[in-house]
Every structure is written in structure tokens, then in C-alpha cells.
N, C-alpha and C positions, 0 to 999 in steps of 0.2 A: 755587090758593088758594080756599079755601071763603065768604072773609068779603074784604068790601072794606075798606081798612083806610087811615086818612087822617089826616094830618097837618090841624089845624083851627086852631093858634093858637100865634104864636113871640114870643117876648120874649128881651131882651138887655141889659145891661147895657153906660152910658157903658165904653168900652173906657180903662185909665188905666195908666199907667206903675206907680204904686203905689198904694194904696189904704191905707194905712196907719194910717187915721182910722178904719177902719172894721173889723171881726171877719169873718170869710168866712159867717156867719149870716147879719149885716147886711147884708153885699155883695148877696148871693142873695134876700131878703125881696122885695126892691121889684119883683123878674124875676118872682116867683112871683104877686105881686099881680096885677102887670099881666095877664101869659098867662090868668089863672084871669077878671080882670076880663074881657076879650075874649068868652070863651065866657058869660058870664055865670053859669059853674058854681063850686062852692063846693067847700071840699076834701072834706066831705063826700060830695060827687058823683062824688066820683074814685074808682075799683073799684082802681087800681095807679099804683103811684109804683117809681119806677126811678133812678139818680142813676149818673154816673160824677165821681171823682174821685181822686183819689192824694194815700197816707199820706204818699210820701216829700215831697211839696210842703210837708205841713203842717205835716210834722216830728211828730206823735205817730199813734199805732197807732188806728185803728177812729176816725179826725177824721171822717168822714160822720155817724156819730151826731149827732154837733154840729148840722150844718147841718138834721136830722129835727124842728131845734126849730122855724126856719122853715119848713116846712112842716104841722106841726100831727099830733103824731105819738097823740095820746091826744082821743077813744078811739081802740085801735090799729087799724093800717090795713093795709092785705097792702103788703108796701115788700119791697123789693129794690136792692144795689148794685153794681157792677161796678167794679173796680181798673183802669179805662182810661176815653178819653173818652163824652163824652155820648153820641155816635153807637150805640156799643156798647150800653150801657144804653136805647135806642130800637132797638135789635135783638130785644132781649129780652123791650122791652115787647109789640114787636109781634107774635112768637109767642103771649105770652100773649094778645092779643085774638084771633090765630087759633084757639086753642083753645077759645074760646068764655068762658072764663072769667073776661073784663072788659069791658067796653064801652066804658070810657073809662082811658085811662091817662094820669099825670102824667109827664113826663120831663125831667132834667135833669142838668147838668153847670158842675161851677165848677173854680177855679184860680186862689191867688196865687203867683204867680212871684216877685214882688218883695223878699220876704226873705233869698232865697241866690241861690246862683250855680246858675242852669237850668243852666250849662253842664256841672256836676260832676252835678247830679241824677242827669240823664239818663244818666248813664256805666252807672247801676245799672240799664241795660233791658237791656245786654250782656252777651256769656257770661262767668259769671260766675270761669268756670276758666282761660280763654285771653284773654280782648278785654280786660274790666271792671280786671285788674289793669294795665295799661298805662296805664289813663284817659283812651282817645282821648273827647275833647268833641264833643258832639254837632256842633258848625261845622265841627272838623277832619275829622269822616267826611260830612260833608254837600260837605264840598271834595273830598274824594278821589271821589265822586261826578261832582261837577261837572268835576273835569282828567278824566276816564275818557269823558265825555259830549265834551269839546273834543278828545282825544287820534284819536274813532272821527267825528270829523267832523260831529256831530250838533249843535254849538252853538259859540258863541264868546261874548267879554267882551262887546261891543256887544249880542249879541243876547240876552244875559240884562239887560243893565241896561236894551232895549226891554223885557223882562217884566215888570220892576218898576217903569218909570215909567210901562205903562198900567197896573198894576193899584193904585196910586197913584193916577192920575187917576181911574179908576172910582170911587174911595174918596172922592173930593172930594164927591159927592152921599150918601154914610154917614153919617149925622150919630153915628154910634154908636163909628164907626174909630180907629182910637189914632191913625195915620198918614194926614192926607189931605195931594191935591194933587204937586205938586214936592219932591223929596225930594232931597238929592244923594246918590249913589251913594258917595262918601265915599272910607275908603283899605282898603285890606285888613283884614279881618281873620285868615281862612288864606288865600294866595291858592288858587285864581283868586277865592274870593268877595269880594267887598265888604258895606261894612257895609248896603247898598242890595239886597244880596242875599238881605238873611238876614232872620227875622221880627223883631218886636219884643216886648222883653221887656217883660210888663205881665198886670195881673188883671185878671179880667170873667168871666161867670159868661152860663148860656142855659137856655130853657128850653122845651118843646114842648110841645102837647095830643096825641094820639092820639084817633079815636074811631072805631068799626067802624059800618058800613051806613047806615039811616037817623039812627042819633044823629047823625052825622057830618052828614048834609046839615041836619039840625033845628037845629047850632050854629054851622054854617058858611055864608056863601054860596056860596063856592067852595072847595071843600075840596078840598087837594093828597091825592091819594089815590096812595096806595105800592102802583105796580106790578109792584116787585120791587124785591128787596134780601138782597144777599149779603156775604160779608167772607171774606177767602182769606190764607195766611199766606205769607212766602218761608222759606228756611231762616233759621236761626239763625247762621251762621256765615257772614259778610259775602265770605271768601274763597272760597266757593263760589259764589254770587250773582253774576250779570252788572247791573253795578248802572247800565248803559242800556236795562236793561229794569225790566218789571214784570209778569212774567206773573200773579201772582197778583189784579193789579188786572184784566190784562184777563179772566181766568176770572170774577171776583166781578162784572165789568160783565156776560161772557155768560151769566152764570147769573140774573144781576137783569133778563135782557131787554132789555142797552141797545144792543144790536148789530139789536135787531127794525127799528126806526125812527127815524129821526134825532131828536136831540131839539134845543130850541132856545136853551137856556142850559146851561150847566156851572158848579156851582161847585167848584173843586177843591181840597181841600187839600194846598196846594203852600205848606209853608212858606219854601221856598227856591226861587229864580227857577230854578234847574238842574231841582228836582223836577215844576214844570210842563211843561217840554222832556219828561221821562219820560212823564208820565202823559196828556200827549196823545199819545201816540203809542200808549199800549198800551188807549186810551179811542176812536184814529180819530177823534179832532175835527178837523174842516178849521175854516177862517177863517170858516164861514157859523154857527158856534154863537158867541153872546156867552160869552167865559169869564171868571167869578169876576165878575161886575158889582156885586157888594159891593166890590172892594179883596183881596178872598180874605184869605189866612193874611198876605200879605206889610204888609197894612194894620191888623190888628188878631189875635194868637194864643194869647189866654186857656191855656195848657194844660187840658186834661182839658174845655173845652167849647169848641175851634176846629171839631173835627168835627160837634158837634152841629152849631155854626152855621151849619154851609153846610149843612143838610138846611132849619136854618130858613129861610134866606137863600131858597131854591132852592123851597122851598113858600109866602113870602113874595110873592113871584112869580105863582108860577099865583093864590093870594089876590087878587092887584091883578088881575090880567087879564095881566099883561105878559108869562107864559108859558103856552104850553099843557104842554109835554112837558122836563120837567126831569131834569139829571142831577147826584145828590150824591155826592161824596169823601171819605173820612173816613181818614187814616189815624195808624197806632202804629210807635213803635220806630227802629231809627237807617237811614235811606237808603230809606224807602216799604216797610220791613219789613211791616206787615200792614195788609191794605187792606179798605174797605167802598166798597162801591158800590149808589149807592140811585135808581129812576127813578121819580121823580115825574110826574101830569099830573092835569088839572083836566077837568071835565064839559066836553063840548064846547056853545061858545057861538054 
């Protein structure tokens, strides 16, 4: 990479079961205040704006335009948006400041879930010729996941509902988390999952600065700068897929360089305790990395900006000092179908 390129300022929204007081504008305004108030830069100051979020949540065609109100879209402004999470749309920002042609990028991602059934939504990421007409829900292919993962000896009931009640307690210091503290594990929903297993449904919205070289150090004091960051796809057709693995996680991690150096936090996105079992294994974390010390996905999972959040979460971090060398997750689709992997670290102190 030609340009150093840094994450300098994360905002997030009370995580809420529904939100239903409020427009997905409204929602997003206060995210965008905040992030903009930190650097002290105005939207004016911003060279690119980039957004993920999805029609099918909001139920009408081209709904991002909506949310271009919060943000301040006249005079116009180079903007860009991407049909999947936030993370995605901070992929693309960040080429663009590779290429020299921004300095500063805005980025974001929102999501209410709360008005239908996530569970039906999500049916329409599947093929649309063989899977989609069936209607397996997204908990039912995230179970058939998890028996496949108990069957090859890799996990059991106990040791997924250890997943979710530390990434529970991690959450208890969240003040942002839909879910903190003790939770109970509850009764099934497909087995083997429990309701303990699986994320929580609810809106919230995130949002990032981007800024390349010295801008970056002139608005940050410790700016998480992106050392690499890639995103890899599996097939499309789940019965090909070995679904205790994830190779395309670990290609997107050896292509972002996180295989160079150990790093010392992870946040992953694992919306379901089985998906964490996966993706440490195809990521190499031993017990010496903190993972997910937000509460992860299992604590709070905005669609269309859970993945941004752990890039914030995870540059958050190096910001306070609490990490030097960070590793983010972001993933789409039913079973860790398509993954980003981003390695954050901070100026050494």
C-alpha cells in the first residue's frame, strides 16, 4: 500500500430491541453528529461518504437515499453505497483513499430489524433456484451448522453456551449492548441452538472516520491505521461447503497480513456461539488474544452495521491505548458465507 490509511473516529448507537419512535434518518443523525463531532471535521470536510444498508430490511427500493438526508447531501458530495454491511462500504472507502483521491472518508451503516421477521428476510441471500424456495431461516441453517460442528467433535451444548455467557459478561461494561451481563441460555429454538445462542434482534446504526497519512495523525491522537484488509467469498451452494470450516475467512485473514504477527484483541463477527468455534480456528487464535471484549454479535447485531462495528470496536481500542495490534470480522450471508478480515494497530508507544 502506497498511503497509510486509519480509522480515527467510531460512533454507535444505544443498541434497542425496536426503535419504533423514531425514522431510520432519525436513528442515524445522532451517530453521525457524534463521529464528525470527535474529529472536529464538518461534513463539508469529508472528500467521500460510503453507507451499507439493505432494501429488503426497509421494505422499499433505493431507502439509503432517505438516510443522504442525515447526512447533508446538497451541495452534492461524491457518496457511494453498497447492498451489504457497513464493513463492505469501509472496503471501498478505503481503496478510494488509496487511490489518492480522498483524504478523508465518512462511513456508515444502519439497520432496523424490528418491523418483520429477520428470520424470513434473510431466506432472500439464498439460492434463489434450489435453497430460497424451501425457506430454510436463517437459525435453522445456522443449527445445521452447529450439529455438523458437534457431530466432527469440534464442540458441544456446554461449550457453546461458555461462548455466550463470556461474551455476555464482556458486554456488561458496553454501555451501548442490547444484551449485557447473565443471560439465560433459555430453551431451543432449532436444536442444538438455544435462544442464548443466537443474536439478538434489534436496530442501531455505526459509523467510522477514515483519514489517510498526516491528516490522520492532525485529527487523531492515536489513529488505528489499517494494515490490511481483505474479504473472500465460499460458494454459494451450502451443500458443497464444509460448513466447520471457513477457508475463505482464513485466505481474507492471509491476505490482510494477520497470520504476519500475533495480534492482541479480536473482534469477531460471530453472530451465533457455533460461528465463533469456526472462525477461531480458521483465524489461529489461542486463549492469549481477548476476543470480542465489546459482547461481539451475541450482545448487540444491528443488521447491515454489526460488521462495521467491530472494525469500530477493534480501532476503539488501539484509540484508548488498550490495544496495540487488532484483528476485525465482518461477515454476510447464511453459515460465514462471505468474510472480511481487517488488522488494525496503533503508532507504537
Amino acid at each position: 500500500m502506497t498511503r497509510e490509511i486509519a480509522v480515527i473516529a467510531f460512533a454507535q448507537t444505544d443498541h434497542r430491541r425496536t426503535t419504533e419512535d423514531v425514522s431510520e434518518v432519525e436513528m442515524l443523525m445522532p451517530v453521525l453528529h457524534d463521529v464528525l463531532e470527535q474529529t472536529g471535521l464538518k461534513t463539508a470536510d469529508i472528500d467521500f461518504t460510503c453507507s451499507g444498508s439493505s432494501d429488503y430490511l426497509a421494505g422499499r427500493a433505493f431507502s439509503f437515499t432517505m438516510a443522504l438526508d442525515g447526512v447533508g447531501a446538497w451541495p452534492p458530495i461524491s457518496e457511494s453505497h453498497v447492498e451489504m454491511d457497513g464493513a463492505w462500504a469501509l472496503y471501498e472507502a478505503w481503496t478510494k483513499l488509496l487511490t489518492g483521491d480522498a483524504d478523508t472518508a465518512l462511513v456508515y451503516g444502519y439497520g432496523k430489524s424490528s418491523p418483520g421477521s429477520v428470520r424470513d428476510v434473510l431466506t432472500r441471500q439464498l439460492d434463489p433456484y434450489y435453497v430460497a424456495p424451501l425457506w430454510p431461516d436463517s437459525v435453522a441453517l445456522a443449527a445445521l451448522q452447529a450439529q455438523a460442528l458437534i457431530d466432527a467433535g469440534e464442540t458441544d451444548e456446554p461449550a457453546l453456551a461458555a461462548v455466550a455467557a463470556r461474551s455476555r459478561a464482556s458486554a456488561a461494561a458496553n454501555s451501548r449492548a442490547q444484551l449485557r451481563g447473565s443471560v439465560p441460555q433459555g430453551d431451543y429454538v432449532v436444536r442444538p441452538l438455544r435462544t442464548g445462542d443466537c443474536p439478538p434482534v434489534g436496530d442501531g446504526a455505526a459509523a467510522v472516520i477514515l483519514a489517510a497519512g498526516e491528516r490522520a495523525r492532525e485529527l487523531c491522537e492515536r489513529p488505528a491505521w489499517i494494515r490490511g484488509i481483505d474479504h473472500r467469498i465460499e460458494a454459494h451452494g451450502l451443500g458443497v461447503r464444509d460448513l466447520t470450516d471457513s477457508p475463505s475467512t482464513r485466505l481474507a485473514a492471509e491476505r490482510a497480513g494477520a497470520f504476519e504477527r500475533p495480534v492482541d484483541t479480536a473482534e469477531l463477527h460471530a453472530p451465533f456461539t457455533s460461528q465463533e468455534v469456526v472462525l477461531r480456528k480458521a483465524l489461529r487464535l489461542d486463549g492469549s488474544v481477548n476476543v470480542n471484549p465489546s459482547g461481539g454479535a451475541l450482545a448487540a447485531h444491528p443488521l447491515m452495521a454489526a460488521g462495521l462495528i467491530r472494525i469500530g470496536e477493534a480501532a476503539a481500542r488501539i484509540h484508548r491505548g488498550a490495544s496495540d495490534r487488532a484483528l476485525a470480522h465482518a461477515t454476510s450471508g447464511p453459515c460465514l458465507q462471505q468474510n472480511l478480515v481487517a488488522v488494525l494497530e496503533g503508532d507504537a508507544r
